[in-house]
VOTI-974840 format. One record per atom (N, C-alpha, C): atom name; residue number from 1; x, y, z. Coordinates in Angstrom, 3 decimals. Layout:
  atom    n        c1        c2        c3
    CA  NUM         X         Y         Z
...
END
This chain:
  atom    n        c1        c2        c3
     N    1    81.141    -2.289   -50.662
    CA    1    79.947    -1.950   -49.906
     C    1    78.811    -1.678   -50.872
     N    2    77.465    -2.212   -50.743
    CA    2    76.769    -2.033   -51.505
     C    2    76.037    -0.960   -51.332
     N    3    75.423    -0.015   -51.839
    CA    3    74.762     1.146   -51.611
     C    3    73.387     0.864   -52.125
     N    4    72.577     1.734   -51.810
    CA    4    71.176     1.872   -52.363
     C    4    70.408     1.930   -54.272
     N    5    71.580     2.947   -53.987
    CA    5    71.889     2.952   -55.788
     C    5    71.916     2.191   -56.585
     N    6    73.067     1.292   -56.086
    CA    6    73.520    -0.509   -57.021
     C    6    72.455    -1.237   -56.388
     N    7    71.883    -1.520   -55.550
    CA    7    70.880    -2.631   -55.345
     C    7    69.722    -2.062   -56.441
     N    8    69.072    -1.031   -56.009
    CA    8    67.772    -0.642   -56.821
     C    8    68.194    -0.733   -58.366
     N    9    68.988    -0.445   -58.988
    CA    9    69.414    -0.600   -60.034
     C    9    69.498    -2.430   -60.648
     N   10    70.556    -2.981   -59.711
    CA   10    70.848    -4.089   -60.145
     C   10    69.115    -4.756   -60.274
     N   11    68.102    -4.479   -59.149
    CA   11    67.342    -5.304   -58.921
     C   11    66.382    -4.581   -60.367
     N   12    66.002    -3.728   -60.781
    CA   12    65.364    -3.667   -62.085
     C   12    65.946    -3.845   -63.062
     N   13    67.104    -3.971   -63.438
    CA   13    67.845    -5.117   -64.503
     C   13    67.273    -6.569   -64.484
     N   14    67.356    -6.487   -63.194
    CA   14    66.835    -8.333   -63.207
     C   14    65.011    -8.281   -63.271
     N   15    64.279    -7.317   -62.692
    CA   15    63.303    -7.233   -62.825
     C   15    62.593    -7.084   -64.666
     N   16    63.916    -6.228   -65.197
    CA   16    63.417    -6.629   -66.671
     C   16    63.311    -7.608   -67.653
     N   17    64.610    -8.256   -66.741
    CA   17    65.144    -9.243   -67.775
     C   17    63.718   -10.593   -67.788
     N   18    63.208   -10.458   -66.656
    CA   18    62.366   -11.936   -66.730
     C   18    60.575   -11.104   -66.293
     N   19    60.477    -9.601   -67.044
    CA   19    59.448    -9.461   -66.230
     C   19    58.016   -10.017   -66.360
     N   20    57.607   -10.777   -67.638
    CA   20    56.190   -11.349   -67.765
     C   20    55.952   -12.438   -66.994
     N   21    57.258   -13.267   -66.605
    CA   21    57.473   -14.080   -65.827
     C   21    56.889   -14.054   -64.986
     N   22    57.740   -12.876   -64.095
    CA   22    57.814   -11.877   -62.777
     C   22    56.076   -11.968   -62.689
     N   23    55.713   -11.288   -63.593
    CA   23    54.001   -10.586   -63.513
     C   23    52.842   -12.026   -63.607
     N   24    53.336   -12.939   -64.184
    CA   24    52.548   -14.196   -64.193
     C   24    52.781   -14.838   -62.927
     N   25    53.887   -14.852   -62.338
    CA   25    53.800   -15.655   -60.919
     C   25    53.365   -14.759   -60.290
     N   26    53.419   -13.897   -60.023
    CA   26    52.524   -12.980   -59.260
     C   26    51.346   -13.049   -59.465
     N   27    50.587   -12.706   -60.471
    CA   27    48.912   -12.935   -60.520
     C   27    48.835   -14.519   -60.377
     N   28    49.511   -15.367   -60.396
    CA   28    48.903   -16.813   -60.059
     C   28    49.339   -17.027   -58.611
     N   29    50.391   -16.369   -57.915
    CA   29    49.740   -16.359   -56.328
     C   29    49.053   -15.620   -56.019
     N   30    48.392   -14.777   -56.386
    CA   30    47.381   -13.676   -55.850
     C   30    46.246   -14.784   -55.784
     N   31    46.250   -15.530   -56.711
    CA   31    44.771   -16.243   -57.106
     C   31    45.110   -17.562   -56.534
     N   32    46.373   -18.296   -55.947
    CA   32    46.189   -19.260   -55.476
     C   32    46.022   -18.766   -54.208
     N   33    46.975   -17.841   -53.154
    CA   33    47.022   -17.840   -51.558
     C   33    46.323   -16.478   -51.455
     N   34    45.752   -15.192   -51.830
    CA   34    44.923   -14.288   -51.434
     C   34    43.721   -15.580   -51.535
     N   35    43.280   -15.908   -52.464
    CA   35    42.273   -16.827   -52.011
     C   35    41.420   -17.145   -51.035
     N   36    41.827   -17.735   -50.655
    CA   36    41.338   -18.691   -49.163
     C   36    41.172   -17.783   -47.977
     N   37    41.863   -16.592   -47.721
    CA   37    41.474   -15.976   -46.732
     C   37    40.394   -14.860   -46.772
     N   38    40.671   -14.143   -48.302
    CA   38    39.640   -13.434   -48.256
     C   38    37.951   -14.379   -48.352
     N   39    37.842   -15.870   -48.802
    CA   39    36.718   -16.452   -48.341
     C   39    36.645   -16.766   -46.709
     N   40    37.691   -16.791   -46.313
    CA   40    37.074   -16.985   -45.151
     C   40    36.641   -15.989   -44.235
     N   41    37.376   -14.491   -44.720
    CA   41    37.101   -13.157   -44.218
     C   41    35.881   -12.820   -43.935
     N   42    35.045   -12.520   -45.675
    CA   42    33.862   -12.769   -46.007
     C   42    32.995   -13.309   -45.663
     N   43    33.236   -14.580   -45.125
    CA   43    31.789   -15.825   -43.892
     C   43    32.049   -14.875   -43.351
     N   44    32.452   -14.416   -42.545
    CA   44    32.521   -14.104   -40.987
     C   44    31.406   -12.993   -40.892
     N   45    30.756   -12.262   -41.961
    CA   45    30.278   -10.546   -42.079
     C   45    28.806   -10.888   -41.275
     N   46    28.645    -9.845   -41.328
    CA   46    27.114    -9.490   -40.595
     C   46    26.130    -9.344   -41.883
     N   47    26.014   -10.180   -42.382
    CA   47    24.780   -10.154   -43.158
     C   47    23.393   -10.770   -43.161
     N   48    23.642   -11.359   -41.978
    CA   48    22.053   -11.908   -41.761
     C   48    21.434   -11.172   -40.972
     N   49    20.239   -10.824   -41.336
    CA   49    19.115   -10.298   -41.164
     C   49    17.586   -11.333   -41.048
     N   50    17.079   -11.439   -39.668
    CA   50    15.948   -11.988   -39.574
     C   50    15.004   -11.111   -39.702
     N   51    13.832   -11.150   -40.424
    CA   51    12.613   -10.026   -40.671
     C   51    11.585   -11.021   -40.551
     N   52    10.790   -10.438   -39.419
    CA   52     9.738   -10.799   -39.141
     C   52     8.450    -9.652   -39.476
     N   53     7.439   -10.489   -40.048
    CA   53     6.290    -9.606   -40.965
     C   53     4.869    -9.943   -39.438
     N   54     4.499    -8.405   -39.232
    CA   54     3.428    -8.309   -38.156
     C   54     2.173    -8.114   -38.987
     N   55     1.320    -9.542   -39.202
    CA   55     0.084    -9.125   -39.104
     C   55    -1.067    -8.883   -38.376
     N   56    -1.138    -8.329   -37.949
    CA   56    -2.942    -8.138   -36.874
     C   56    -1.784    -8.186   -35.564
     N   57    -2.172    -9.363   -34.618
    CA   57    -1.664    -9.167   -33.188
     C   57    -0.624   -10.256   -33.173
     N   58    -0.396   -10.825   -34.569
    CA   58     0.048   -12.595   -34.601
     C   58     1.660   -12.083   -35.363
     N   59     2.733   -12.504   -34.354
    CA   59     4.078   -12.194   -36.044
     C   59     3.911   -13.730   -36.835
     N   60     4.673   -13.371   -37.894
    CA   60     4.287   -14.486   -39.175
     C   60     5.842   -14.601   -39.222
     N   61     5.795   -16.610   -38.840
    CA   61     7.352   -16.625   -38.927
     C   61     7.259   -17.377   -40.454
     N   62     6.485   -17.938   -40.986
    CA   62     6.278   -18.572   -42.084
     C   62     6.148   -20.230   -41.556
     N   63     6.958   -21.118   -42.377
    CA   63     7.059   -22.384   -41.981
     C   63     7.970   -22.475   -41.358
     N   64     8.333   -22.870   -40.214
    CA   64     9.986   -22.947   -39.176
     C   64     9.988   -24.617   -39.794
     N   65     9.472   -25.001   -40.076
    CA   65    10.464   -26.475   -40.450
     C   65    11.479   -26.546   -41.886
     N   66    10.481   -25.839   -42.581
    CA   66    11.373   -25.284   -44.432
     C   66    12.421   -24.335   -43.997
     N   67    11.763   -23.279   -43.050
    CA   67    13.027   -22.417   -42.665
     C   67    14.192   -23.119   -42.168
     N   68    13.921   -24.027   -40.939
    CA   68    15.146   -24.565   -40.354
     C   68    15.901   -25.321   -41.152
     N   69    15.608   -26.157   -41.907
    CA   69    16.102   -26.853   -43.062
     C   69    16.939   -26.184   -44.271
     N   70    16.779   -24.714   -44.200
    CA   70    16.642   -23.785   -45.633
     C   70    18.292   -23.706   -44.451
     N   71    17.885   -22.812   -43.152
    CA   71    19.197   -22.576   -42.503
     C   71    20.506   -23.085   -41.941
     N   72    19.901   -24.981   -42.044
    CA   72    21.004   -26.017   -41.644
     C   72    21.705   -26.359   -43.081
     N   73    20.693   -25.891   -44.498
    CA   73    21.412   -26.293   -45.499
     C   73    22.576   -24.875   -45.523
     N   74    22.238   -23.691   -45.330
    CA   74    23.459   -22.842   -45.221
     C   74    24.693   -23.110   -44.581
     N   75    24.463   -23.120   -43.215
    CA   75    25.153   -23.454   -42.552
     C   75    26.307   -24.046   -42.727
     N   76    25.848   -25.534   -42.982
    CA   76    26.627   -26.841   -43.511
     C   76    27.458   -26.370   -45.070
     N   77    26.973   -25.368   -45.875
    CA   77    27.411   -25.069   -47.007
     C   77    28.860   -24.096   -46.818
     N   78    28.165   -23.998   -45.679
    CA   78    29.085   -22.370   -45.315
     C   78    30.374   -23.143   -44.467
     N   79    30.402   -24.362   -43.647
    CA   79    31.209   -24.927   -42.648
     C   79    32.149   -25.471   -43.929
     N   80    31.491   -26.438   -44.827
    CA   80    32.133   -27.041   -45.868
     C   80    32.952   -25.843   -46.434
     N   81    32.299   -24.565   -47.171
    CA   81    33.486   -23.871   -48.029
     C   81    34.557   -23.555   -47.018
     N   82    34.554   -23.079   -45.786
    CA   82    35.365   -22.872   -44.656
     C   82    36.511   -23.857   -44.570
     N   83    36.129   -25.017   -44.524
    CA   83    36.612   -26.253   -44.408
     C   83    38.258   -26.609   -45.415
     N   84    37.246   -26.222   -46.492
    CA   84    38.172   -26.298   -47.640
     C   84    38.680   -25.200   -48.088
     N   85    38.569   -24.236   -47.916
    CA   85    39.471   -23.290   -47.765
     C   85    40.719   -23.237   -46.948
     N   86    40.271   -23.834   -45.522
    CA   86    41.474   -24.082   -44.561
     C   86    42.057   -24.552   -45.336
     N   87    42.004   -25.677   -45.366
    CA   87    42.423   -27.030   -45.744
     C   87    43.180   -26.873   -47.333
     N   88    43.238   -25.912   -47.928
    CA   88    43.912   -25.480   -49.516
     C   88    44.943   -24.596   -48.726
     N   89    44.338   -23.581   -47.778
    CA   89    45.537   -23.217   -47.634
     C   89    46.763   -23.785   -46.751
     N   90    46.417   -24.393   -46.028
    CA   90    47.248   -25.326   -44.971
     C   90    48.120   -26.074   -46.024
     N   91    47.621   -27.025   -46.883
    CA   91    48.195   -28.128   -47.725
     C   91    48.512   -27.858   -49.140
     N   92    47.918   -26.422   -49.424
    CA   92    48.706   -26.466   -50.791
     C   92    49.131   -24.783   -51.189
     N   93    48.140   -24.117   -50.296
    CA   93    48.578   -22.703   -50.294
     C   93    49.785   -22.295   -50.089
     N   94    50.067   -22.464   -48.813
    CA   94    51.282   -22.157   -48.016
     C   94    52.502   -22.864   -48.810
     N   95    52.673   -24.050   -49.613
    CA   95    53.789   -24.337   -50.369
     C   95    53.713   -23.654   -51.646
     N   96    52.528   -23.119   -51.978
    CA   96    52.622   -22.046   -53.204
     C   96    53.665   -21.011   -53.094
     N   97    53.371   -20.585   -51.814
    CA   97    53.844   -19.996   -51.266
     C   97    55.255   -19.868   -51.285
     N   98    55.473   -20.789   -50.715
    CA   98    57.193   -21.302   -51.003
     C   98    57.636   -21.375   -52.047
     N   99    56.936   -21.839   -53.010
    CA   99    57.501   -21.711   -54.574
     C   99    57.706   -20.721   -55.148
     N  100    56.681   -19.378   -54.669
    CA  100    56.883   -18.118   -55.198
     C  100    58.253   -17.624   -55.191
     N  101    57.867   -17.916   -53.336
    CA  101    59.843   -17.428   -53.485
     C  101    60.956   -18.280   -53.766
     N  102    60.871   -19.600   -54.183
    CA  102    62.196   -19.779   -54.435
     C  102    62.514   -19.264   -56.016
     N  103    61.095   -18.594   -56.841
    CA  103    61.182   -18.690   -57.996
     C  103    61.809   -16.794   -58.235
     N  104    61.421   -16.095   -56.804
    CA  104    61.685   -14.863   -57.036
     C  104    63.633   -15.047   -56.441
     N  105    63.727   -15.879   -55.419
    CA  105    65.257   -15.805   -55.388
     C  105    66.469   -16.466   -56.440
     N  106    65.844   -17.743   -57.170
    CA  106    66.395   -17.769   -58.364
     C  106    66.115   -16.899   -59.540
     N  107    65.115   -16.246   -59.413
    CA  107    65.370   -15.062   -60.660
     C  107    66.534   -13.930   -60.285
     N  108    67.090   -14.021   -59.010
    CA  108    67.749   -12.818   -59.063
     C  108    69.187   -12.888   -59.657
     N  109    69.672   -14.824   -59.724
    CA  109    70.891   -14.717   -60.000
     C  109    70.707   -15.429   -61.632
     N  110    69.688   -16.208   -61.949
    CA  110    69.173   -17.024   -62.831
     C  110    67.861   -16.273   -63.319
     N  111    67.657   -17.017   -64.572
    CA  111    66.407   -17.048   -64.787
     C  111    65.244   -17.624   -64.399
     N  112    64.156   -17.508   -63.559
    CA  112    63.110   -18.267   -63.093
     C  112    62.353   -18.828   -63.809
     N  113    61.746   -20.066   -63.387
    CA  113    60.496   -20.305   -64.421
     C  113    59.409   -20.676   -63.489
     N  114    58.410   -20.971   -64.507
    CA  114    56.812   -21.270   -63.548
     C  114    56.916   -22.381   -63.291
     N  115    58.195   -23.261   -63.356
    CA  115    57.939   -24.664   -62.370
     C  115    58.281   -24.330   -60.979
     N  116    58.831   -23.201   -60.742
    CA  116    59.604   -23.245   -59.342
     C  116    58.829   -23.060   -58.325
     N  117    57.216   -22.453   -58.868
    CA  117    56.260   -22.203   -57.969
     C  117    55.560   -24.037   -57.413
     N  118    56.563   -24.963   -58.327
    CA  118    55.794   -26.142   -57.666
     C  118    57.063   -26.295   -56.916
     N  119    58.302   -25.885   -56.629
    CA  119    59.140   -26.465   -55.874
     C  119    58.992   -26.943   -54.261
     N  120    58.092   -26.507   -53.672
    CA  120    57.599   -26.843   -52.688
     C  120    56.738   -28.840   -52.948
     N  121    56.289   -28.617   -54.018
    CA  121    55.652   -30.534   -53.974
     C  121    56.886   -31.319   -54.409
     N  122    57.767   -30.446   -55.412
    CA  122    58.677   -31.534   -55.848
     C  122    60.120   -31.488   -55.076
     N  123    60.170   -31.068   -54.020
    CA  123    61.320   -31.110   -53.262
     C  123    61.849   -32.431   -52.791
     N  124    60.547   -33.256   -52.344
    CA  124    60.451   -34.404   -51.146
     C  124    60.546   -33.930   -50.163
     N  125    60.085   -32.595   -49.745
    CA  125    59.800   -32.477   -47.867
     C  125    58.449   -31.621   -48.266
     N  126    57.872   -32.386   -48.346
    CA  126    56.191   -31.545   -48.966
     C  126    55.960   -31.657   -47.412
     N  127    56.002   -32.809   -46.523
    CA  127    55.853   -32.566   -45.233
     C  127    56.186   -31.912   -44.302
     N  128    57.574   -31.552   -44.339
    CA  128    58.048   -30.731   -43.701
     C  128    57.630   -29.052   -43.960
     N  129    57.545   -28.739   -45.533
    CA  129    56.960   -27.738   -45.527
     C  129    55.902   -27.436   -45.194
     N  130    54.620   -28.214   -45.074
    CA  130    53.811   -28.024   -44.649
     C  130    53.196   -27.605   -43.154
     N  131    54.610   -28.447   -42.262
    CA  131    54.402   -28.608   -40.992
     C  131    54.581   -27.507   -40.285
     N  132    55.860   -26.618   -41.126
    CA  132    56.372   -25.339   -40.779
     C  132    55.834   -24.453   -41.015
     N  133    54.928   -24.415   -42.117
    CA  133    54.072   -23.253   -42.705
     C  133    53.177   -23.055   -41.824
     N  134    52.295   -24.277   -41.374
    CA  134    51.252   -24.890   -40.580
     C  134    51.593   -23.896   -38.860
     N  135    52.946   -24.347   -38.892
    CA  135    53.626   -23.537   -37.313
     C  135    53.401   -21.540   -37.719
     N  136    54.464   -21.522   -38.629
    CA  136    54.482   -20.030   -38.444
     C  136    52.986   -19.508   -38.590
END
């Protein structure tokens, strides 16, 4: 029967044995799959502010044609990073993903390495993983 004791134990043995490893796949999924959501978090905020300047009895919108142009170029800038953000994490995030862990469950009996975080492209079911990731 395994107890609490022998797991926590066994598991920082293994946590030592490979830990820069350990600490490098970790900061390179932080930076591949935190990614993409905290940009897309971020669009979403309340930061626009329209200010309109009152002179005399007249408000001053400035030029509305430079403006509208100034605001369709945002827009479109803002749909595009959105876009591709999905779209990294759908198709390449989410198998990062998968690689993390097959690289944290072969470290527990093996030694891991930083290819395992590609095991998700080099499997041959890059589709299937995707499709499932895509589901959950």
């Amino acid at each position: 029967m395994w107890t609490r004791e022998l797991l926590k134990r066994n598991a920082k043995e293994i946590f030592k044995r490979n830990y820069w490893t350990c600490v490098g796949v970790s900061l390179v999924l932080a930076a591949l799959t935190g990614g993409g959501s905290s940009v897309i978090g971020r669009i979403g905020g309340n930061n626009t502010s329209v200010s309109y300047h009152h002179y005399g009895s007249d408000y001053y919108y400035g030029d509305s044609a430079r403006g509208f142009m100034i605001s369709m170029a945002v827009v479109a800038v803002t749909l595009i990073v959105v876009l591709a953000a999905v779209a990294f994490t759908i198709f390449a995030g989410n198998v990062f993903k998968i690689g993390g862990c097959s690289f944290f469950i072969k470290n527990r009996t093996m030694t891991g390495t930083f290819g395992n975080l590609l095991d998700g492209f080099k499997s041959g079911h890059y589709g299937n993983v995707v499709k499932t990731m895509f589901f959950l």
